[in-house]
C-alpha positions as CSV (number, residue, x, y, z in Angstrom):
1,X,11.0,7.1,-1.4
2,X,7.3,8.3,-0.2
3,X,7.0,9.5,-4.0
4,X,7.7,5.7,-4.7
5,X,5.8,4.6,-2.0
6,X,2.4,6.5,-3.1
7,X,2.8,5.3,-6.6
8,X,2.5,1.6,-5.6
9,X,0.1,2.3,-3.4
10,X,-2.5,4.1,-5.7
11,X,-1.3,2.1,-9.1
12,X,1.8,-0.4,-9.4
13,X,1.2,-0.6,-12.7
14,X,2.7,3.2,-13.0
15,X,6.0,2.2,-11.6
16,X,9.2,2.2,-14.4
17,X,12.3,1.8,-14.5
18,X,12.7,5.6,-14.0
19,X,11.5,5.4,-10.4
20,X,14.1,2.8,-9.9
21,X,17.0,5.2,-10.9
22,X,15.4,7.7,-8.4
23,X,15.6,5.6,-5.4
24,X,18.9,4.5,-6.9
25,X,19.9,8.6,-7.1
26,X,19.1,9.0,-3.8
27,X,21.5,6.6,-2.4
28,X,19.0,3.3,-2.3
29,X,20.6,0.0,-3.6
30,X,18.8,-2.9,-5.2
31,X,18.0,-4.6,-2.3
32,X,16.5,-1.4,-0.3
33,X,14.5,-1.0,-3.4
34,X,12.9,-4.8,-3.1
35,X,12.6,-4.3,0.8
36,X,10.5,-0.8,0.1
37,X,8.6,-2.0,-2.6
38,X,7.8,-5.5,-0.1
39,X,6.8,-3.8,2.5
40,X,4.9,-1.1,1.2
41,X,2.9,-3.8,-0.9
42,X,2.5,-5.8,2.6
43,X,0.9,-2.8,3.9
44,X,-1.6,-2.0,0.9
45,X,-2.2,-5.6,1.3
46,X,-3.1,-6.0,4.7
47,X,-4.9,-2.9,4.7
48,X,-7.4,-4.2,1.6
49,X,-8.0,-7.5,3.9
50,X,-8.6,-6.0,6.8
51,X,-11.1,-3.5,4.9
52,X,-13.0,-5.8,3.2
53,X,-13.6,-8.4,6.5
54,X,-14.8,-4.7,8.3
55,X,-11.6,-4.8,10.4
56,X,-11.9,-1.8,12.9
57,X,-14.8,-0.5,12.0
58,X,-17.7,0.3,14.0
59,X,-20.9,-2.3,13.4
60,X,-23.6,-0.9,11.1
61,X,-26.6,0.1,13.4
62,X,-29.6,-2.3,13.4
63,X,-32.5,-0.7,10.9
64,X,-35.6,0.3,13.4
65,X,-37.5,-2.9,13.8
66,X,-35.3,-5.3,12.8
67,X,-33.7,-8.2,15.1
């Protein structure tokens, strides 16, 4: 499942059918399938949101001089 996971999260476009019959080999069903694939893509998505609105990170120092 994490091997699954990663793939989505670094390319989606790299998942086939063959990583379907892996989850399905190791005992997942259809419907744990959609749940993993939703809620890892929930996460990726949140996660590129809340990086591009600067979401946890520290403010950017003021430049020397500026106000």
């Amino acid at each position: 499942m994490v091997d699954y996971v990663v793939k989505i999260t670094r390319d989606a476009t790299k998942v086939s059918p063959e990583d379907h019959e892996r989850l399905r080999a190791s005992g997942f069903d259809d419907k744990a399938i959609l749940q993993i694939t939703l809620i890892a893509s929930w996460f990726n998505y949140i996660n590129r949101v809340a990086d591009a609105l600067g979401v946890g990170r520290e403010p950017a120092p003021l430049a020397a001089g500026s106000s």
